[in-house]
N, C-alpha and C positions, 0 to 999 in steps of 0.2 A: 476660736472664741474671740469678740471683741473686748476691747480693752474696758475697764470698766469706767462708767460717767467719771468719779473723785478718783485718779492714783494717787497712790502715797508713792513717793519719790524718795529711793533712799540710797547712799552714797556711804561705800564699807572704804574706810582710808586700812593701811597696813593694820592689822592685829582687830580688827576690829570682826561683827558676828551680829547678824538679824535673821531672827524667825518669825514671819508675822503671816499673817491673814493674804486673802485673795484679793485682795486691790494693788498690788503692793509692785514695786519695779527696784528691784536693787542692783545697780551699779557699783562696777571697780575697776581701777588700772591695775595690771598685775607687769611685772619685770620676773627678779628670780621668784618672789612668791608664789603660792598657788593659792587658790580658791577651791572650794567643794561647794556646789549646789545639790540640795533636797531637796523634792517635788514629793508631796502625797498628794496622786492625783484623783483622787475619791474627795478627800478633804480641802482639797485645795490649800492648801497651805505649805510652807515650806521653807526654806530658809539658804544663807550665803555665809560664810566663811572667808575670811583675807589672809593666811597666815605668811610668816614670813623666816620660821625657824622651822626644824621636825621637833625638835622639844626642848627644855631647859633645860639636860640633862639631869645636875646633881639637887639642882637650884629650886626644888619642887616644894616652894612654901608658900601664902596666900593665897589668895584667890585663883579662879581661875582665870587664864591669860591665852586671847586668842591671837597674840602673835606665835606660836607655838601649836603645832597641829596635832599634837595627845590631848592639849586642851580643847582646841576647839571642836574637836571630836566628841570629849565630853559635853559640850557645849549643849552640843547637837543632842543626843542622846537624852542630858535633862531635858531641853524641847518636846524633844518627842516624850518623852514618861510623860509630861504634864499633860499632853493630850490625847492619851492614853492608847501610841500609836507606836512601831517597832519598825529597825531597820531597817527590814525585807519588803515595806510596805512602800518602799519611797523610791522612786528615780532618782539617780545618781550620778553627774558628773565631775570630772576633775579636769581643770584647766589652768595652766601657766606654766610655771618652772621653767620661763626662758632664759637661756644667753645672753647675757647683758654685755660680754664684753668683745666685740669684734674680732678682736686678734686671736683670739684663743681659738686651738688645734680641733676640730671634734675627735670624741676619746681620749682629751689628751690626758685629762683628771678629774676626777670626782668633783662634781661643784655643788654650790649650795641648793642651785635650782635641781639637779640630779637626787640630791637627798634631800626635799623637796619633796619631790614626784616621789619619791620610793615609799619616803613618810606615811604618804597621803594613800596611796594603793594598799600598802600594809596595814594601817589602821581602816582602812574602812571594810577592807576584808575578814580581821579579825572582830570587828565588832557583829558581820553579817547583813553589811552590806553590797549589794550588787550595781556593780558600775554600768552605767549604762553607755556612757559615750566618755572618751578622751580626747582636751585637744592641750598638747602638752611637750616641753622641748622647744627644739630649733633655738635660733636664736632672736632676740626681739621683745617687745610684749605687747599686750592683748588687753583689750577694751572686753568689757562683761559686760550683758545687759541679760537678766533675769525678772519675765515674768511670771508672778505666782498664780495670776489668772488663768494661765494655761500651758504653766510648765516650760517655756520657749526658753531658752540658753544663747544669746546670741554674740557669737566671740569674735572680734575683727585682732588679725595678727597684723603690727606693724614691724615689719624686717630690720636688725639693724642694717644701716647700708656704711661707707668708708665716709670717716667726715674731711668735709673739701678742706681742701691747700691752696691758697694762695699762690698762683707763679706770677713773677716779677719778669 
């Protein structure tokens, strides 16, 4: 499907959460974070997610907060009630939780992008959502572009590589 005549252009910084209508393109840079894309593609509508924690642990007072992915999971979920639509209804992917720091072992320890991803798979599984694609790991991070016209997810991985040295 072509894009449509007017896009709305929208750009998710860390912590941030849009679910909007079918004209719509939402963009993010991700590092350790992850993102989760929504596609209901009957309705065309759908929504993005930037998180940057799995949750607040103890610290669960005001509002909802989508740099934390229990919320923005709720996030999502109010979304969808208001339009009177359910988890299993929706395309689903998760992408980020890379390796930001070059030197480090793979395997060597749990890091944040690891529980991250783990976050993000466990909550969407428990709420009854099915994932449809993962791009997720390695080391690096990844440009998102998300459109709701027609569900497209398109992720470019930038590798970290060794930063240069100086020889005299």
């Amino acid at each position: 499907m072509n894009a449509p005549v007017h896009v709305i252009e929208v750009f998710l910084r860390p912590g941030e959460f849009y679910f909007g209508e079918r004209n719509t393109r939402i963009r993010t840079l991700l590092g350790s974070c992850v993102s989760i894309t929504v596609w209901h593609p009957l309705r065309r509508v759908g929504g993005m997610c930037h998180y940057m924690l799995p949750s607040r642990g103890s610290r669960r007072t005001g509002p909802l907060d989508g740099r934390y992915a229990e919320d923005a999971l709720e996030l999502f979920l109010q979304a969808m009630r208001a339009r009177g639509t359910h988890p299993r209804e929706y395309q689903v992917k998760l992408v980020g939780g890379g390796n930001m720091f070059i030197n480090a072992a793979p395997g060597q320890a749990v890091t944040v992008a690891d529980r991250n991803v783990e976050a993000g798979r466990r909550l969407l599984q428990r709420h009854g959502f099915r994932v449809q694609a993962e791009a997720v790991g390695d080391a690096g991070h990844r440009q998102i572009i998300f459109e709701l016209w027609n569900g497209h997810v398109w992720v470019r991985r930038t590798p970290l590589t060794a930063p240069r040295t100086a020889v005299a």
